[in-house]
C-alpha positions in Angstrom: -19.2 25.9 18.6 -18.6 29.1 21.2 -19.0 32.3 20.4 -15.5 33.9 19.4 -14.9 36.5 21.6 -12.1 39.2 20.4 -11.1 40.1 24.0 -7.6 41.7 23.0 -9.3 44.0 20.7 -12.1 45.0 23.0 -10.1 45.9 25.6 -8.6 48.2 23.5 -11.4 50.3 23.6 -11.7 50.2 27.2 -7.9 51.2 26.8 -8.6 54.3 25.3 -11.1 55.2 27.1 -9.2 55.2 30.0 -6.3 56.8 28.6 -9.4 59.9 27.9 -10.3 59.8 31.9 -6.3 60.0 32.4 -6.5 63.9 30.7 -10.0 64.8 31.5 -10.2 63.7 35.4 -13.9 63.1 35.0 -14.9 62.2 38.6 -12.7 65.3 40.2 -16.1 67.5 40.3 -17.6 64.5 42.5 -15.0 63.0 45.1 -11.3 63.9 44.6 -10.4 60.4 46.1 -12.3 59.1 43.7 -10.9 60.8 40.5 -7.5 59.8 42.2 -8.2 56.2 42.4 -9.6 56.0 38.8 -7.4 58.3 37.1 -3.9 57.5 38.6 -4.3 54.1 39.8 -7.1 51.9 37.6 -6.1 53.9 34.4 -2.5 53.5 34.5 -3.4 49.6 33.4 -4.2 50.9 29.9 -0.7 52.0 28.6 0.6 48.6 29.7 -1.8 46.9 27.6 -1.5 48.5 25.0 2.7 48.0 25.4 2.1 44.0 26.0 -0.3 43.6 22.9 2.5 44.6 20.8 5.2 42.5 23.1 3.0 39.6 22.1 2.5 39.9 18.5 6.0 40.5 18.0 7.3 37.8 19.7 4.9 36.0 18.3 6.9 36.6 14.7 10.0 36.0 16.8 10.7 39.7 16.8 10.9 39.5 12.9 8.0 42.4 12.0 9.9 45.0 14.4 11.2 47.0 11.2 7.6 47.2 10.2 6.3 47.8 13.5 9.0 50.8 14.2 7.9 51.9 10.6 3.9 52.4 11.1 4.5 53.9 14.9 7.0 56.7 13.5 4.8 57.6 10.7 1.9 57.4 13.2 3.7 59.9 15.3 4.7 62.1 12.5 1.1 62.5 11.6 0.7 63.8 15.4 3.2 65.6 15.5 1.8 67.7 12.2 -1.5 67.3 14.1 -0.6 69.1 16.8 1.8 71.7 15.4 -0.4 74.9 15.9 -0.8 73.5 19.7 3.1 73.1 19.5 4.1 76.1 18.4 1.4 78.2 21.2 3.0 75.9 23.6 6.9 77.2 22.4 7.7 73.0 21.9 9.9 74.0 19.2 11.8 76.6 20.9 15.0 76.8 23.2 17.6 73.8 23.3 15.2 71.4 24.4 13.1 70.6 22.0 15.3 68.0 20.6 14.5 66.3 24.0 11.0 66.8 23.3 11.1 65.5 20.1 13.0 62.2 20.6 12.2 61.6 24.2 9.3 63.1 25.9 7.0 63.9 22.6 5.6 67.1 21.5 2.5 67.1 23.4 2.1 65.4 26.7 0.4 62.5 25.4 2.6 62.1 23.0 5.5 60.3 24.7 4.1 56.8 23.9 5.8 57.1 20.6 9.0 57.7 20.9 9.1 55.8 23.6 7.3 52.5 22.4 10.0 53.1 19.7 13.4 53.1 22.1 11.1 50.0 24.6 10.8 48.2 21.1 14.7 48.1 20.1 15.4 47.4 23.7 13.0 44.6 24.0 14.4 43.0 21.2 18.1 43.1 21.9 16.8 41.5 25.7 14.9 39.0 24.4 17.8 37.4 22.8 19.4 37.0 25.9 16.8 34.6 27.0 13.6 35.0 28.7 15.0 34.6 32.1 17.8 37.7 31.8 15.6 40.2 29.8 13.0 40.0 32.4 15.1 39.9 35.3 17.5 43.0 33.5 13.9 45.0 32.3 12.6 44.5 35.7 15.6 45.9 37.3 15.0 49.2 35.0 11.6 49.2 35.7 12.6 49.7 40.2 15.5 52.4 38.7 12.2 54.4 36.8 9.9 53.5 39.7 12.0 55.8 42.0 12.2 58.7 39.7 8.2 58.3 39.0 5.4 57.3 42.0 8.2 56.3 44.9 10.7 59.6 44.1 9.9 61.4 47.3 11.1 58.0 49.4 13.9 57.2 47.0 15.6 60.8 46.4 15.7 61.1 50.1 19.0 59.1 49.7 21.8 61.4 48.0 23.2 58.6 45.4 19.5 58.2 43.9 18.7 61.7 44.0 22.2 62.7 42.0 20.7 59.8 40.0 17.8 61.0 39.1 18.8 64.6 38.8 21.1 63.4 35.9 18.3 61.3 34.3 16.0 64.6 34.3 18.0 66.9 31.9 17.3 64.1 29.0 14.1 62.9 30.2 11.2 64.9 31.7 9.8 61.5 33.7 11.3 58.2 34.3 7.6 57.1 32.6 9.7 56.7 28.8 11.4 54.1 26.4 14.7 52.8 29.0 12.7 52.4 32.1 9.3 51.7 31.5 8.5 49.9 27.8 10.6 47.5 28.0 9.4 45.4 31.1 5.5 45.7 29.9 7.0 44.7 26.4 8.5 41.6 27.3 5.7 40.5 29.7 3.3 40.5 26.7 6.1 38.6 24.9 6.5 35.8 27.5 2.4 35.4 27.3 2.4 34.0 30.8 -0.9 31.4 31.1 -1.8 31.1 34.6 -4.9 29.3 35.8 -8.0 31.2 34.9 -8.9 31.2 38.5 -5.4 32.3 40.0 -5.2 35.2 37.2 -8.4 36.2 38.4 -7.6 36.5 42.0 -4.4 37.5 41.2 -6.0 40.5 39.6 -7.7 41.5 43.1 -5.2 40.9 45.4 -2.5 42.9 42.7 -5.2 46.0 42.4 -5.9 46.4 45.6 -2.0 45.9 46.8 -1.7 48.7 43.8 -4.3 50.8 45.3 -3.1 51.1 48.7 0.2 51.9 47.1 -0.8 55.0 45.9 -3.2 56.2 48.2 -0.1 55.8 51.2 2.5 57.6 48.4 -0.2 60.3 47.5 -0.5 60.8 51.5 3.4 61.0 51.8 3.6 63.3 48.8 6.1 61.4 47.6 5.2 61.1 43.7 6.6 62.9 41.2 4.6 61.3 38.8 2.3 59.0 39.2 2.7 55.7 35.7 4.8 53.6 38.0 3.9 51.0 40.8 5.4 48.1 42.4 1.9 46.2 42.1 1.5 47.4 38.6 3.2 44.3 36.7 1.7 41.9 38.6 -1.6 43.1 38.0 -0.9 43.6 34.4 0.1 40.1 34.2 -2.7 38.7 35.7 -5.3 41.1 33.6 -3.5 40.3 30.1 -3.5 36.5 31.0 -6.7 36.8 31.5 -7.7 38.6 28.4 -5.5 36.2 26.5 -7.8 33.2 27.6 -10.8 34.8 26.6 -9.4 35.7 23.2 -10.4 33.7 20.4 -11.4 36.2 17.5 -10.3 39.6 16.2 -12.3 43.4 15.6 -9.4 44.9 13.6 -11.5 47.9 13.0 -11.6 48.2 17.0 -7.7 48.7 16.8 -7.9 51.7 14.2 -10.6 53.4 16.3 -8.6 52.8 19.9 -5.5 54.4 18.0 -7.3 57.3 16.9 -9.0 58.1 19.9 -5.6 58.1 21.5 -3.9 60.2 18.8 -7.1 62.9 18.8 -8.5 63.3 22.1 -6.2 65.8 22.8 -7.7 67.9 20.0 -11.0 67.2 20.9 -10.5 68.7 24.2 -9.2 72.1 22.9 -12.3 71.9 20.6 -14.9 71.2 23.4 -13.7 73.6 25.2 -13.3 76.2 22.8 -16.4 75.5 21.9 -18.3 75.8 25.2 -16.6 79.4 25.7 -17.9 80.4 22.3 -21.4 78.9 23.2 -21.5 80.1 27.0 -21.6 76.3 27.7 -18.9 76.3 29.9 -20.5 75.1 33.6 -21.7 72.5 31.6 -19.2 70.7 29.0 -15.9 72.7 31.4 -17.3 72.7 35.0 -18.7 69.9 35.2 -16.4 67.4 34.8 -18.2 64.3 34.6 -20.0 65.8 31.1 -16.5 67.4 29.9 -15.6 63.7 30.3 -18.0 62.4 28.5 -18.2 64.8 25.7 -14.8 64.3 25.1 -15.0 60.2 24.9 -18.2 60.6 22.8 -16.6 63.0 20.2 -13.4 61.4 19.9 -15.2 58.1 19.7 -17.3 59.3 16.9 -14.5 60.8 15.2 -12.1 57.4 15.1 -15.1 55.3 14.0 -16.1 58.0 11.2 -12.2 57.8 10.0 -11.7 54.0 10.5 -13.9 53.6 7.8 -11.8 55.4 5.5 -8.8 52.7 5.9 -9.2 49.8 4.4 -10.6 46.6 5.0 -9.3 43.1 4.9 -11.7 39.9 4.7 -12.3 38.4 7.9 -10.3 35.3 8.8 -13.6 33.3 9.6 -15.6 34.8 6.7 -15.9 31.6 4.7 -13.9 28.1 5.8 -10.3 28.0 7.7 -8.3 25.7 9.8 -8.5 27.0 13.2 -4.9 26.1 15.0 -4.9 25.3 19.0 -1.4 26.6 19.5 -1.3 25.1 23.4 -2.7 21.8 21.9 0.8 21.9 19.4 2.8 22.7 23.2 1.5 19.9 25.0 2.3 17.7 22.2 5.8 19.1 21.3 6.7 18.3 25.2 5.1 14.8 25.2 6.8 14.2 22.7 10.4 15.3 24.1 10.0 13.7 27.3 9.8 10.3 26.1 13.0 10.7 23.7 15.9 9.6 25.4 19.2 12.2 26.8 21.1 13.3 24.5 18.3 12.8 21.4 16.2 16.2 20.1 13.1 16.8 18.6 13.4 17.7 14.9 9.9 19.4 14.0 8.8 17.9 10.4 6.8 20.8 8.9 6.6 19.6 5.3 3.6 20.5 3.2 2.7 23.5 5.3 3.3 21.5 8.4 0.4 18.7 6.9 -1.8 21.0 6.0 -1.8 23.3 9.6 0.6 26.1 8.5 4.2 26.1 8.5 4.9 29.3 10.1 3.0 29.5 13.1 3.6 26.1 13.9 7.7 26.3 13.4 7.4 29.6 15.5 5.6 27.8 18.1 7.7 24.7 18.2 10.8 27.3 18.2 9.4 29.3 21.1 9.3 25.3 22.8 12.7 24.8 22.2 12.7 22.8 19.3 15.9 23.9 17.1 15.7 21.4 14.3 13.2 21.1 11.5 12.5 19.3 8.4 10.9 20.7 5.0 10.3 19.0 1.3 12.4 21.5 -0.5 14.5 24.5 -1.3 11.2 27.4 -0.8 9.9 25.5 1.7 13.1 26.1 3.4 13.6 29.7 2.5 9.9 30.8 3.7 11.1 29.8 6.8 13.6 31.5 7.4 12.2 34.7 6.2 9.6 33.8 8.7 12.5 34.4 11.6 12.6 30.5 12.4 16.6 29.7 13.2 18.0 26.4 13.7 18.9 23.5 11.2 16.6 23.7 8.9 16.7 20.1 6.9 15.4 19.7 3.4 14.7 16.1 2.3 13.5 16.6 -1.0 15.9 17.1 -3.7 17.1 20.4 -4.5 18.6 20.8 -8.0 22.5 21.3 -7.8 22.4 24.9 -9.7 20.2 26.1 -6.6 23.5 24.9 -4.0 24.1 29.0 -3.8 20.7 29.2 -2.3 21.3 26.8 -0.1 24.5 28.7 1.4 22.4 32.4 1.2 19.7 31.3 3.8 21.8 28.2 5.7 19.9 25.2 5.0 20.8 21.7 5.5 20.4 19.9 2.0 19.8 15.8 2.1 21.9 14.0 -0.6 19.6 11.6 -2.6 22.7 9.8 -4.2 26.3 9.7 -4.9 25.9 11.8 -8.2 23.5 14.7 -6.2 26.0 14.8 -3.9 29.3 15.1 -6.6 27.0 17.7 -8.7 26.4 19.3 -5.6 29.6 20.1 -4.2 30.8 20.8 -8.2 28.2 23.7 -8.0 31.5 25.4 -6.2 30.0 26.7 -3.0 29.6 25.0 0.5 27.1 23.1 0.9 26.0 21.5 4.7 24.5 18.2 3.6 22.9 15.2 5.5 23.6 11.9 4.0 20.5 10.1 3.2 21.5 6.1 3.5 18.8 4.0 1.8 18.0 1.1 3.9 15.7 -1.2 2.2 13.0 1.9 1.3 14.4 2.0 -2.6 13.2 6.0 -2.2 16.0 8.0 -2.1 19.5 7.8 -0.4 22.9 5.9 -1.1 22.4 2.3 -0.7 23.7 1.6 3.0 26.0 -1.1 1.9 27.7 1.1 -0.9 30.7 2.7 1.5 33.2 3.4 -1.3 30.9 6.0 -2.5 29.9 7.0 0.9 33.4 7.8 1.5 33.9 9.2 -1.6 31.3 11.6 -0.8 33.7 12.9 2.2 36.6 13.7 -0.2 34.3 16.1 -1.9 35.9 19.7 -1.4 32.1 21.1 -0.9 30.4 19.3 1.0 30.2 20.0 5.0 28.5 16.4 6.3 26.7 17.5 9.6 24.4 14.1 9.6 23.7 10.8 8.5 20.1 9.6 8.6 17.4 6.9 6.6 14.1 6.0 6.5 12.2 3.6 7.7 9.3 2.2 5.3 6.9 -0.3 7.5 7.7 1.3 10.6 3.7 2.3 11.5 3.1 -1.8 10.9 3.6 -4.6 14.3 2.8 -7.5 12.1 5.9 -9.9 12.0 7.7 -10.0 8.5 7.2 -5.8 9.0 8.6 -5.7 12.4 11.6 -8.3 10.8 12.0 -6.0 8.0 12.4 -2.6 10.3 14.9 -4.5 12.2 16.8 -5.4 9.2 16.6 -1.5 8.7 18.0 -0.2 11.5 20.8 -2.8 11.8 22.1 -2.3 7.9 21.7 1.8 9.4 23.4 1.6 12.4 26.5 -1.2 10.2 26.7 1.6 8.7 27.2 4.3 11.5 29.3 2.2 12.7 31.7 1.9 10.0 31.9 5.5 9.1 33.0 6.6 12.6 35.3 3.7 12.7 37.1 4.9 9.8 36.9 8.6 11.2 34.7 10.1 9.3 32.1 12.6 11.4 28.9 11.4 10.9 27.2 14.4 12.7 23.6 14.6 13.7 22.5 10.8 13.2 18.7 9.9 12.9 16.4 7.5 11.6 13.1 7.5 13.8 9.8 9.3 12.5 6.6 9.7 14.0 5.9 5.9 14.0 9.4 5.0 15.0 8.9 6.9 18.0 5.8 5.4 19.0 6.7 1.6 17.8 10.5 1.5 18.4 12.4 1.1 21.8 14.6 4.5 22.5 17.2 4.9 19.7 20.4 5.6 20.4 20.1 8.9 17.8 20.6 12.4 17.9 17.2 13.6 16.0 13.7 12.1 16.0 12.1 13.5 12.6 8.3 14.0 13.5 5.8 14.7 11.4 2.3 14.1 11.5 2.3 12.7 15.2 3.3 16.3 16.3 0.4 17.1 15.4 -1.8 15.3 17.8 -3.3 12.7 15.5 -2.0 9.3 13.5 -2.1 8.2 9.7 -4.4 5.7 10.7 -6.0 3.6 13.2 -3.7 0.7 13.0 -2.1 -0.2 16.5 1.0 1.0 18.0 3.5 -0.3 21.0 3.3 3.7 22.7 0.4 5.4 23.3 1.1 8.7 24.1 -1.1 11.9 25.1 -0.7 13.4 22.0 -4.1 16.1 21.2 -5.6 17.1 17.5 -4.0 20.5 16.8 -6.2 21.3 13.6 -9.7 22.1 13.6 -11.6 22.6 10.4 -14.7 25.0 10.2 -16.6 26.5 7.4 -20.1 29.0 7.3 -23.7 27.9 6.4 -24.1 30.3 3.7 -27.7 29.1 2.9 -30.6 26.8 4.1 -34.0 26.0 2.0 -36.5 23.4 2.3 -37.2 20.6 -0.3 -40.2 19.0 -0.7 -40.5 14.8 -1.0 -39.1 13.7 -4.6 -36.9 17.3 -5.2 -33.1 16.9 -6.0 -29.9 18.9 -4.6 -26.8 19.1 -6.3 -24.9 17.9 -8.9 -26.1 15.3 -11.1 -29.3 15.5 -8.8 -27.3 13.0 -6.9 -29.7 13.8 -3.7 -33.5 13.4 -3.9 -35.5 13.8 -0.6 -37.3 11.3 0.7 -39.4 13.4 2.8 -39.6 17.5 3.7 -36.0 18.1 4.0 -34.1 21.3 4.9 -30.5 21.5 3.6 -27.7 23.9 4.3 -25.0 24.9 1.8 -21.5 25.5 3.8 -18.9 27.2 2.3 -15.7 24.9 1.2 -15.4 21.9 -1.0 -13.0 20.2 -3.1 -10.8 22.8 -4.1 -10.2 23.1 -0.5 -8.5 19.8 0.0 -11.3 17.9 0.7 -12.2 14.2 -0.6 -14.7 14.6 -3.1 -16.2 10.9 -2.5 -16.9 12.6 1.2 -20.5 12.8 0.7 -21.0 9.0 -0.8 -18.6 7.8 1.9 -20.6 9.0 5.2 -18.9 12.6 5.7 -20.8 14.6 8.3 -20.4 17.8 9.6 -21.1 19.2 13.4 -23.3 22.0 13.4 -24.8 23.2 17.3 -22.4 20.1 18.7 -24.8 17.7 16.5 -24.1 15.5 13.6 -25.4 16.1 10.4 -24.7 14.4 6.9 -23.2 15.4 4.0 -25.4 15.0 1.2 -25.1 15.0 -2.5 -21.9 16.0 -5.0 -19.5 17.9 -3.2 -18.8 21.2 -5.0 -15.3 22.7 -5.5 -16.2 25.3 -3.6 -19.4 24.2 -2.1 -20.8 21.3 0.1 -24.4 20.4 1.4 -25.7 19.0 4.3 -29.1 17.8 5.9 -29.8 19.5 8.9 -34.0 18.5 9.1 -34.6 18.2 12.4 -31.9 20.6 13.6 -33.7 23.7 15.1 -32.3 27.6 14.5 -29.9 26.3 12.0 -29.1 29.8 9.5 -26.4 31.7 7.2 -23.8 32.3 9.2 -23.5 29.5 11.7 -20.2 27.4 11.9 -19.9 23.9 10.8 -17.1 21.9 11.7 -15.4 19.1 9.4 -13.0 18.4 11.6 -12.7 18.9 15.2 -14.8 19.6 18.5 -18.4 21.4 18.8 -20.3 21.5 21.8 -20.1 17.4 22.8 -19.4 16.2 18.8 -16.0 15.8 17.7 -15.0 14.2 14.2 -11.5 12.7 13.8 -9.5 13.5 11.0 -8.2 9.7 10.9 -11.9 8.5 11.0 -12.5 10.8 7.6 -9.3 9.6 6.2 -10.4 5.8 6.9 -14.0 6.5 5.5 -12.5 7.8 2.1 -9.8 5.4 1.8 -6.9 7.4 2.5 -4.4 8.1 5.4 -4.6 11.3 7.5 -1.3 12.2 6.2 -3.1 12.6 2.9 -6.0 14.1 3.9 -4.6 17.2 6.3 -1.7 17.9 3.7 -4.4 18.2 0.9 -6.0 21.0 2.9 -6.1 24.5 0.7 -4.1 27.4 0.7 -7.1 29.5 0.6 -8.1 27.8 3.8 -7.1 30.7 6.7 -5.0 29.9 9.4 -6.5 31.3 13.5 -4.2 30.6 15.8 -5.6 30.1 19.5 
């Protein structure tokens, strides 16, 4: 297993330290050139970042957490504000008619414009992003040239009298083009579109866009022509580049890191008046004032020392990878959701089954993900399942094929979900619950589970007289589907004819049958190309099968779900010494054992141990040994050198050249991997990668 690297929240740091050279110009005393180029042109990356973080953690939540985010950024700019009141006041912010402007548009103290500009870029962004990708970048881009030639290119583009009556009105409500219209909401929407390049094109991307960047300012700086200096054409293709970049090397999180980068961002300002009322006091001045390089310094080290003293003060959530968690490979769940839809035929939709917290990998990031993929259909077990959905932002149908008790049908209305009928009295009691209800008629085919018998047409059309009940579908299941032998491949074709009779029927007689469908995962991979509006799948979505039986189709489908866990513990037992419960292990020889932190009460089989379970640890195999514990499990590792509290063992998944497949543990303990992934503990994190 790689060591998780928190890139995103590392470079937050080196954010914020730039944003410090930005106001303390700490190479001026050295080479003005110099100060230029790292001041104006390699600093201006770090607002960006810090504008397409947020972009991508709130589309991320399909724009959902914006309230919250708009919440926390006012308050955090109402503490500054009070911060820097005395400084305010001496500087007359508060006085004459513009400090409204100040206040709303170009904040109280120069640094201070982020805020209420991040607010404005953040409602913006939003509104954009539901026009489609496509039109909020091309319509934020456009914004972005209009600011560009009131910012670094306004000597060259107020030369021509339309742009500079332009600009001239833009300047009595905003003191730079640098603010919430023209500026956030391009950077914001970038980090929201999360664009993945190559590793190696990013990277030269990067070069080629930094240097283009760079000449751009040195041949404006020689023209004079910038009135300020946030805004270049190179600088969103360079930003693009860098955050790709960062993005690939992201796979952990310091959330301390992003309290400390916030302070330091919020305080500097402060510092500086301190340092440099302090050196007057002292008669330090031609060392921590003249010399600019050390006022630099001085000013990162303070502030630095400052936000880490005061981070410690918030408080601290667990880590995500403190104990065991199932470790989610987002672009894994991509690939698949687009195999997947390229083998279904026109006209027939992918219809993400995310029952049982999606089989055990999380219901919300992965219906978010399949949502941001295009998928606009999915399918949950019942009513909450449902509801946490859609307070998760996910839109769509939403199908429940569970039963959901008639007394619950206002529910069903409140947050528009799609309720299967299990049989002819759900659906009367349904529709006598006295609200509209969208339903999907669930036609039992030979399963004997749930649905109207296919056959039984009087009270299917019955159901269609019913004054509540809006039928948008018509759909069944298919039993022995995941089986080729004969009599099962008879019996699925008995299936899908007494389905499709039925189908048939209904639209003859003119009833709407809506969104038809009757393939899952297995159907997909065992059945020709249905003529069907909705393929239901489930646990092939997820890049594995129930079991290993064999299928018609083999598709490139990859394992989403990785399971890891920490060696809390390792010890030594001598020949004839016992571990465990029941003293179910007894050495053999000199053994050293490790104790990882899950067990049973985390979903797993208890029988793992007795049935052959292993665990990779260093990209090596290693058996389980002994009872496993609810919370507990232990494993030999004799043999394995450097093993120690704190490593990561992986149940299920990849590590170094290992990998164990969740359909192999399923088979060893008897089970399916439906079973087995679905069974997996809500105390069991979820890291998304």
């Amino acid at each position: 297993m790689k060591r998780r690297y928190a890139a995103l929240d590392w470079f937050r740091l080196a954010a914020a330290a730039l944003v410090v050279a930005i106001h303390t110009s700490p190479l001026s005393g050295v080479s003005p050139l110099a100060d230029f180029w790292l001041t104006r042109v390699l600093a201006r990356v770090a607002v960006p970042f810090f504008l397409m973080v947020s972009g991508y953690f709130l589309a991320k939540q399909n724009w959902r957490g914006t309230s919250r985010f708009l919440r926390k950024t006012l308050l955090l700019y109402a503490a500054a504000i009070l911060l820097y009141l005395p400084a305010s006041l001496y500087n007359g912010v508060f006085s004459g008619v513009g400090w409204l402007r100040r206040l709303l548009v170009d904040g109280t103290l120069y640094h201070l414009w982020y805020f209420p500009a991040v607010v404005l870029g953040v409602l913006i962004a939003r509104a954009l992003a539901r026009l489609g990708q496509p039109t909020a970048l091309t319509v934020s881009g456009a914004l972005y040239l209009v600011g560009l030639g009131g910012d670094s290119w306004y000597g060259i583009a107020s030369q021509l009298p339309v742009f500079r009556s332009l600009y001239d009105g833009i300047f009595r409500y905003s003191a730079y083009t640098r603010n919430g219209l023209f500026y956030v909401p391009l950077f914001l929407l970038l980090g929201a579109a999360g664009f993945r390049p190559k590793p190696q094109y990013a990277a030269c991307g990067c070069a080629l866009s930094l240097s283009a960047m760079s000449a751009e300012a040195f041949l404006l700086r020689s023209l004079n022509a910038q009135r300020h200096d946030s805004m270049y054409l190179f600088l969103p293709v360079l930003m693009v580049c860098l955050f790709s970049l960062l993005l690939e090397a992201n796979q952990g999180e310091k959330p301390r890191f992003r309290a400390i980068s916030t302070i330091i961002y919020i305080t500097h300002p402060m510092v500086i008046i301190l340092i440099r009322g302090g050196a007057k006091l002292t008669g330090l001045e031609s060392l921590l004032i003249e010399n600019s390089l050390l006022h630099a310094c001085a000013v990162l080290f303070v502030s630095a020392a400052f936000a880490c003293a005061l981070s410690f003060l918030f408080p601290r959530k667990p880590r995500a990878d403190a104990r065991a968690w199932r470790e989610l490979d987002l672009s894994a769940l991509r690939h698949n959701a687009g195999t997947l839809q390229s083998t279904l035929p026109a006209g027939c939709a992918l219809m993400g089954v995310v029952k049982a917290d999606a089989y055990g990998h999380g219901a919300v990031p992965v219906a978010r993900t399949l949502q941001a993929c295009g998928v606009r259909a999915f399918a949950v077990a019942c009513l909450s399942e449902g509801i946490a959905l859609r307070k998760a932002g996910i839109r769509g149908e939403i199908l429940i094929v569970g039963y959901t008790p008639p007394e619950e049908a206002a529910l069903l209305r409140r947050w528009r979900l799609t309720q299967m009928v299990v049989d002819a009295a759900h659906g009367q009691a349904l529709s006598g619950a006295g609200v509209p209800v969208r339903i999907h008629l669930g036609l039992d085919t030979g399963m004997h589970r749930l649905g109207i018998p296919a056959d039984d047409v009087d009270a299917i059309a019955a159901l269609y007289r019913c004054k509540n009940l809006r039928i948008r579908g018509v759909f069944s299941h298919l039993c022995v589907v995941d089986s080729l032998a004969p009599s099962d491949v008879a019996f699925t074709g008995q299936q899908l004819r007494r389905f499709y009779k039925t189908v048939a029927w209904l639209r003859a007689h003119g009833y709407p049958t809506g969104k038809v469908h009757i393939q899952a995962s297995y159907g997909v991979l065992n059945l020709p190309a249905q003529s069907c509006d909705y393929a239901r799948v489930g646990i092939a979505l997820y890049g594995v099968r129930s079991s290993g039986s064999p299928v018609r189709r083999t598709l490139d489908l990859r394992p989403v779900l990785s399971l890891r866990a920490r060696v809390t513990s390792v010890r030594t037992l001598a020949a004839g010494e016992c571990a465990g419960y029941d003293r179910a292990f007894r050495a053999g020889r000199p053994t050293r054992i490790a104790a990882i932190s899950i067990g049973y009460a985390d979903g797993l089989p208890r029988e793992l141990p007795q049935r052959g379970g292993c665990v990779l640890l260093h990209g090596q195999k290693c058996p389980l040994i002994g009872r496993l514990c609810m919370d507990q499990a232990l494993v030999d590792v004799t043999g394995l050198e450097g093993v120690c509290a704190g490593d990561i063992a992986t149940l299920i998944g990849s590590d170094g050249g290992g990998t164990l497949r969740a359909e192999d543990i399923a088979a060893q303990c008897g089970t399916i991997t439906n079973e087995l992934l679905s069974r997996l503990g809500g105390r069991l994190t979820v890291i998304t990668r």
